[in-house]
C-alpha positions as CSV (number, residue, x, y, z in Angstrom):
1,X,0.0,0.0,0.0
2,X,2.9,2.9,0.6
3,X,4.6,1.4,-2.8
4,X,1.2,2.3,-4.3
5,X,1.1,6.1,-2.6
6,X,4.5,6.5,-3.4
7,X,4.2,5.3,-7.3
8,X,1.0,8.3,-7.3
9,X,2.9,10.8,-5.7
10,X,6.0,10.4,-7.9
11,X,3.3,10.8,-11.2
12,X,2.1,13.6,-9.6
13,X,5.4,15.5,-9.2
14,X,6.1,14.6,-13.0
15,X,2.7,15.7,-14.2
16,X,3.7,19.2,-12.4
17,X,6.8,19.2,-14.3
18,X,5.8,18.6,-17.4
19,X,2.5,21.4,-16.7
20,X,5.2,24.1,-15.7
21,X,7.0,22.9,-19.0
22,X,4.8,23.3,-21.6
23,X,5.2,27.0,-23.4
24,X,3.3,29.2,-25.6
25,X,4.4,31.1,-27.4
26,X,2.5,34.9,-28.3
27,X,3.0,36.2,-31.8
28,X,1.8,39.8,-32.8
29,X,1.8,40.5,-35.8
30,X,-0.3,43.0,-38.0
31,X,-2.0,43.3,-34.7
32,X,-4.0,40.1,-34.5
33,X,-2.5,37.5,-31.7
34,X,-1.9,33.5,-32.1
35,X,-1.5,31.2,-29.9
36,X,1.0,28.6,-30.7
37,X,1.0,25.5,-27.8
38,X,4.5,23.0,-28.7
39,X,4.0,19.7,-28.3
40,X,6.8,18.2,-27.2
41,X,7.1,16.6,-23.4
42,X,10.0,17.4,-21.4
43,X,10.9,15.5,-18.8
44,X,12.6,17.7,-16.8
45,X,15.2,20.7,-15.9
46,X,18.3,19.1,-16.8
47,X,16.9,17.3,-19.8
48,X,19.1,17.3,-22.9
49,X,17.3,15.4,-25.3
50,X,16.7,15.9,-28.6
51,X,13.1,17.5,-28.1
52,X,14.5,19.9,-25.4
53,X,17.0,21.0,-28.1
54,X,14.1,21.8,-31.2
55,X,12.1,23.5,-28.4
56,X,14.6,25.9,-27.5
57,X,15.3,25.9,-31.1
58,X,11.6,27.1,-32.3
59,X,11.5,29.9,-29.8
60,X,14.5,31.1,-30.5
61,X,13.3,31.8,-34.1
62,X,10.3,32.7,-32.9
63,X,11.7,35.7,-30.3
64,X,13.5,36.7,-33.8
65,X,10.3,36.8,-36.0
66,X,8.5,39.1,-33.5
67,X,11.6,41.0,-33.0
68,X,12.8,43.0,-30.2
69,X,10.6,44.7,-27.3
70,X,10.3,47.9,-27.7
71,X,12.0,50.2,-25.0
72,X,9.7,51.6,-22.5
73,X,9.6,53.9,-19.8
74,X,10.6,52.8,-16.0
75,X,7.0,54.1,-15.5
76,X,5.5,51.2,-17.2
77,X,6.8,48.7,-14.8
78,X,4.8,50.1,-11.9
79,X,7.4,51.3,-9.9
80,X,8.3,55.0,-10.5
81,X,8.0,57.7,-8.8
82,X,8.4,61.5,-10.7
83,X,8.4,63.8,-8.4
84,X,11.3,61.8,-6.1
85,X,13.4,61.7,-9.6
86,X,13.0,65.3,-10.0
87,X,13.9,65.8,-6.2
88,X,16.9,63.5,-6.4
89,X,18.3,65.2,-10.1
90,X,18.7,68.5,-8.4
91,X,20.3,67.2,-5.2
92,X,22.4,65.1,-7.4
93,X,24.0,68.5,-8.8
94,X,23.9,70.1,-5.0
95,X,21.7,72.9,-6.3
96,X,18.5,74.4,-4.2
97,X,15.7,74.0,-7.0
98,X,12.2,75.1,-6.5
99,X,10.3,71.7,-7.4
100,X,8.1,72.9,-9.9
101,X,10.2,75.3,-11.9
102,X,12.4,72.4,-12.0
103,X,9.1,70.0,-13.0
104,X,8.3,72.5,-15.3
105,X,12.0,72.1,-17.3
106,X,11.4,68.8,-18.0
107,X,7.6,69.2,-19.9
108,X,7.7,69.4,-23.3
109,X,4.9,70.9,-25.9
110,X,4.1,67.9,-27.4
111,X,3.6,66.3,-24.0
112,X,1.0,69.0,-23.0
113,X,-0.5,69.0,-26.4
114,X,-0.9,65.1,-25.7
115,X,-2.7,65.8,-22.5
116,X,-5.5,68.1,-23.6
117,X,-6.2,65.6,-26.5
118,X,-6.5,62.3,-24.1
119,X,-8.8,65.2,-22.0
120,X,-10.8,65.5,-25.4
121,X,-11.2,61.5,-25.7
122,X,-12.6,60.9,-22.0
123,X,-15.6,64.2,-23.2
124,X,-13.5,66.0,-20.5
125,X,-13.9,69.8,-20.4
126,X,-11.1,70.6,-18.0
127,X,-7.9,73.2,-17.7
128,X,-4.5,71.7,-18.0
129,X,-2.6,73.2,-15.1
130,X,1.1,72.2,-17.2
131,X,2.9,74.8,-18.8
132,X,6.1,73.6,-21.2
133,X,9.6,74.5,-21.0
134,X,9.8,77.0,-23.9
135,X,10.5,79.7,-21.8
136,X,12.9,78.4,-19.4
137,X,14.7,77.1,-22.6
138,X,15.0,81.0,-23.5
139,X,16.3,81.9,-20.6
140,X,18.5,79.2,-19.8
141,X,20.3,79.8,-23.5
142,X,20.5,83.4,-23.2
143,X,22.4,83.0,-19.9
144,X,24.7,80.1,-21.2
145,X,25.5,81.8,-24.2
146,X,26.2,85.5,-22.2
147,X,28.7,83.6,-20.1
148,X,30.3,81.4,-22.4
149,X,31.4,84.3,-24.4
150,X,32.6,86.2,-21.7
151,X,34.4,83.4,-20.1
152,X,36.3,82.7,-23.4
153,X,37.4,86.4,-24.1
154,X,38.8,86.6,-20.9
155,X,40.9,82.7,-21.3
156,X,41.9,83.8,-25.0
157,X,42.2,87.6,-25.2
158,X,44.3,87.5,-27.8
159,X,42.0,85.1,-30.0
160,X,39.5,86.8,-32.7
161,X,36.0,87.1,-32.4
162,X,35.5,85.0,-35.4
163,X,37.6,82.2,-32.9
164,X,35.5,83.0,-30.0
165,X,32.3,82.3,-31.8
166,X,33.3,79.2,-33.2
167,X,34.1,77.8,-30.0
168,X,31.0,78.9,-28.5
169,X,29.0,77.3,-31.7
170,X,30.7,74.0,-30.5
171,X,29.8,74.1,-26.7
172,X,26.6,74.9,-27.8
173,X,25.8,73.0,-30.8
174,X,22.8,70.8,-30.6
175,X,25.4,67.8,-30.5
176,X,27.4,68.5,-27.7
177,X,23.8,69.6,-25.7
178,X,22.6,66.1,-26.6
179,X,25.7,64.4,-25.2
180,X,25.8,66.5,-21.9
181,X,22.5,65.5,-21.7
182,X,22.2,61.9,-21.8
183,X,25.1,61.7,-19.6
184,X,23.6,63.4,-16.6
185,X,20.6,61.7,-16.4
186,X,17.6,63.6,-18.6
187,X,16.3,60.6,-20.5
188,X,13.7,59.0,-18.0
189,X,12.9,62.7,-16.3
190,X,11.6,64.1,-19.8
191,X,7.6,64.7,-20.3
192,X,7.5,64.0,-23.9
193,X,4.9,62.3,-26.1
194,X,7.8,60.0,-27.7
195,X,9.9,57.6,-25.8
196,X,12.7,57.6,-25.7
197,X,13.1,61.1,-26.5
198,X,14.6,62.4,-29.5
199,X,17.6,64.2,-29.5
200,X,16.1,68.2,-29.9
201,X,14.3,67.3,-26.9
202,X,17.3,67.0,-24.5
203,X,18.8,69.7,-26.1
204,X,15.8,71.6,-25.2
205,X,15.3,70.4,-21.4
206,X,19.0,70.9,-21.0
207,X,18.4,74.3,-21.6
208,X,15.3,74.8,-19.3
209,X,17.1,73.2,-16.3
210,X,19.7,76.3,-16.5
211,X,16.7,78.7,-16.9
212,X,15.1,76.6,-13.6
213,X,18.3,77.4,-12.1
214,X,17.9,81.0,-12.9
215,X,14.4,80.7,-11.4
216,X,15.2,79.1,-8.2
217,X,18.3,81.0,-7.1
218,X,19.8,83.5,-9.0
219,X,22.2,84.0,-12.3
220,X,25.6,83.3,-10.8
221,X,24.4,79.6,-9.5
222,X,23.2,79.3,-13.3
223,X,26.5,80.4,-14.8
224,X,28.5,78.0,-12.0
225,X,26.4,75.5,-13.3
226,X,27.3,76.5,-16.8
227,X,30.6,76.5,-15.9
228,X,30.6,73.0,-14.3
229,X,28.9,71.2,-16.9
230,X,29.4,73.1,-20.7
231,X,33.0,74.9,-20.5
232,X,34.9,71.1,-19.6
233,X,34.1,69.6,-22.7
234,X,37.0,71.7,-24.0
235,X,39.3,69.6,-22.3
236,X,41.7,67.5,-24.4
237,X,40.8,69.7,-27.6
238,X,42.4,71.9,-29.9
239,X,40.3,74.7,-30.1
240,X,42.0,76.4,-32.6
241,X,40.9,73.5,-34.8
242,X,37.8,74.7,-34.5
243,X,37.8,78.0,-36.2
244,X,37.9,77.5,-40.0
245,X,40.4,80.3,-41.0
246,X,39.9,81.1,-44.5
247,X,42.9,82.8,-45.6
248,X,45.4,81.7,-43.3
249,X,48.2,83.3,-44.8
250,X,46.9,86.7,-45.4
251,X,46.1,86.6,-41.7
252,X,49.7,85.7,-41.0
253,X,51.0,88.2,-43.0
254,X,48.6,91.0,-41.1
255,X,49.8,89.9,-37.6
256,X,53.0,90.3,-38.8
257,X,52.9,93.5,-40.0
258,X,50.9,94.7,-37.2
259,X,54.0,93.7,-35.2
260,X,56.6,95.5,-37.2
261,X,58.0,91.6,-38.3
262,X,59.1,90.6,-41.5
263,X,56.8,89.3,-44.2
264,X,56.5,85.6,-43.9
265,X,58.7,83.2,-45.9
266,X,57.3,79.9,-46.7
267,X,60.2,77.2,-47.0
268,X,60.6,73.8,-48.1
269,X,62.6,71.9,-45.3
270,X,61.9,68.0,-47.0
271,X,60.2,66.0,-48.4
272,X,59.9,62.3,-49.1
273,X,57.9,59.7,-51.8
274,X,57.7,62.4,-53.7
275,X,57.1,60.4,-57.3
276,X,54.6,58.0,-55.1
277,X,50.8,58.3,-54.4
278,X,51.4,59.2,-50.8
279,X,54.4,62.0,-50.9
280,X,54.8,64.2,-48.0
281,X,56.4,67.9,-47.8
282,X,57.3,69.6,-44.3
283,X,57.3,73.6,-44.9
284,X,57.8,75.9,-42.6
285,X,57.2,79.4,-42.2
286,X,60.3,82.4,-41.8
287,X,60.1,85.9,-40.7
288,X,63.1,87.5,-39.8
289,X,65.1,84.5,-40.1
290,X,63.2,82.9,-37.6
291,X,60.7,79.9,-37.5
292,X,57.4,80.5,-36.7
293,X,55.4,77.2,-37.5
294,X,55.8,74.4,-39.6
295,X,53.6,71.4,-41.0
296,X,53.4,68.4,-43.0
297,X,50.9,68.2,-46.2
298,X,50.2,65.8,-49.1
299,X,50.7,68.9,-51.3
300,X,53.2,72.1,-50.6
301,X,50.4,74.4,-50.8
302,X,48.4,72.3,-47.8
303,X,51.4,72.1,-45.9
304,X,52.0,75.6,-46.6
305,X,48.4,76.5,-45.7
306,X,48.8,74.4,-42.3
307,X,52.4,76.3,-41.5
308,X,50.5,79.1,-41.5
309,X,48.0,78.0,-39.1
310,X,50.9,76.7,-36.8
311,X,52.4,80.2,-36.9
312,X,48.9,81.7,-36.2
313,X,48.3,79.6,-32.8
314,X,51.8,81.1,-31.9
315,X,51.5,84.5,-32.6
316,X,48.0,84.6,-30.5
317,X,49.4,82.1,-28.1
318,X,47.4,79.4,-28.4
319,X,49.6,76.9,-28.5
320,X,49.4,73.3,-26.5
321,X,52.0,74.6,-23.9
322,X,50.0,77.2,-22.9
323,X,48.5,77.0,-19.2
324,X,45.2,75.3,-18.7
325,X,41.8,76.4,-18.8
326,X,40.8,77.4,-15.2
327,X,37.6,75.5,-13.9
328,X,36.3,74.6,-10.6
329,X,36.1,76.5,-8.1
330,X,38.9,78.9,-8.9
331,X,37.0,79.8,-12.0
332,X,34.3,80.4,-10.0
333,X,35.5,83.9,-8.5
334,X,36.6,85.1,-11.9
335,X,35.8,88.8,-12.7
336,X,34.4,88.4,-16.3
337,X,33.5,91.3,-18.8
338,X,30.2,90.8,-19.9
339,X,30.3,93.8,-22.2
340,X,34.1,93.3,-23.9
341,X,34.5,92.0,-27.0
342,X,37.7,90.8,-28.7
343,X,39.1,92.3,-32.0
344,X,37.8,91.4,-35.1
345,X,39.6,90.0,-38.3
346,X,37.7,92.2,-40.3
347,X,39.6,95.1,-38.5
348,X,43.2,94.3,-39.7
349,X,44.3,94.0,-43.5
350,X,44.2,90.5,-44.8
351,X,44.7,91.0,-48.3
């Protein structure tokens, strides 16, 4: 009699197995749902058999034909709570935001737009209390691209104005905004009808958090947040790269004058594989008998152009020897000229 209950209670444990075993598998597609039930018995955990093997097999191509999940919003998952985010982004940063200025940064117009139309679907007749960032955005640009400038003319005095905007173009370009962006934590905080968001939109927020910062305290926490976050990304760049001079040698030949130097000399110093597909010249650039910069090219005329450029970085001492930006809290207590503006090229003789 306990050989017979044993014999039941062993089927029972396998027909639990083999319950907890058998899959299906939902398919979506064109937005009708089937039900696929496999057929095959395992017999267990550690099975290897043959059966086990096509099983895995079929779902494999299966997960493939329905494709990846879509990525969705922490939100979705239940456990989420927005206002402790938005609480824990500004103490992240050690700044004293007012909670909805700093809400308000991270709502977007389609988001709001969204809003009053689900309002429209329920027959609802109600006010939206949710303004978007727009504003802020404004705000918050106006004050990064104020200080920016001013914190460049006074690290490069000597550089053009042409230099100093292209600089600030790249610390502001929609690119590096983006990248600052997703690195400090924007993605899941964003209101926006689109998820993830696309990459105007954290350009956008990024902006409205500095105009929340103008909000909340004042405009010097904004521009040490400015400072903090924007002005780094210059470290480990040549920024003289990224002012496209157009004629660098009439340039040249302008600084020199404006010196009381000799006009520059462009010189061949060698050259190699000349008579092959990848030659390269060194030239390098005279005045006075003294060398002022010098480059490789494929061509004399690129290398000649690039000399220049050298000589350039020299003459408005910009070169990679020259000390460090200042950042941090030293740069903090810097007296900046909001209203001076650096020489233009237009204002010496490049011809």
């Amino acid at each position: 009699m306990a050989a017979l209950q044993c014999v039941r209670s062993l089927s029972k444990v396998r027909y639990n197995v083999l319950h907890k075993f058998s899959a299906a598998v939902m398919v979506v597609e064109n937005k009708s749902v089937r039900r696929y039930s496999t057929s095959h018995q395992l017999v267990g955990k550690s099975s290897n058999s043959r059966q086990h093997l096509s099983y895995l097999y079929e779902l494999y191509h299966r997960r493939i034909e329905v494709g990846p999940e879509k990525e969705r919003h922490p939100s979705e998952y239940g456990c989420w709570n927005h206002d402790a985010e938005i609480y824990a982004f500004g103490q992240r940063f050690g700044e004293d935001f007012n909670d909805m200025v700093l809400k308000e940064a991270f709502v977007q117009r389609c988001f709001v737009e969204q809003e009053i139309e689900k309002q429209k679907d329920l027959g609802l007749d109600m006010e939206i209390d949710m303004t978007d960032n727009e504003i802020l955005a404004e705000k918050g640009y106006s004050l990064a691209s104020r200080f920016i400038k001013a914190y460049l003319r006074y690290s490069f005095p000597q550089l053009f104005e042409e230099g100093i905007s292209a600089i600030h173009d790249f610390l502001l370009s929609d690119e590096m905004l983006f990248h600052i962006g997703c690195n400090i934590g924007l993605k899941e905080l964003i209101q926006s009808a689109t998820y993830p968001p696309e990459h105007p939109t954290y350009v956008t927020t990024l902006k409205a958090v500095i105009g929340a910062l103008i909000e909340s305290q004042n405009e010097k926490k904004a521009e040490d947040f400015v400072l903090d976050l924007i002005i780094p990304q210059l470290v480990g760049i040549d920024v003289s790269e990224l002012w496209n001079i157009e004629n660098p040698m009439g340039l040249l030949c302008a600084l020199l004058k404006e010196q009381n130097l000799g006009e520059p000399e462009a010189r061949l110093l060698w050259s190699s594989a000349s008579n092959t597909i990848m030659p390269l010249h060194h030239v390098g650039i005279y005045s006075d008998k003294k060398l002022l910069g010098k480059s490789p090219g494929e061509t004399i005329s690129i290398a000649e152009d690039m000399a220049a450029r050298e000589a350039i970085k020299k003459l408005l001492n910009m070169t990679d020897n020259r000390s460090p930006l200042e950042l941090g809290d030293k740069a903090k207590n810097l007296e900046l000229d909001f209203n001076k503006t650096n020489r233009s090229v237009s204002e010496l003789n490049c011809s």
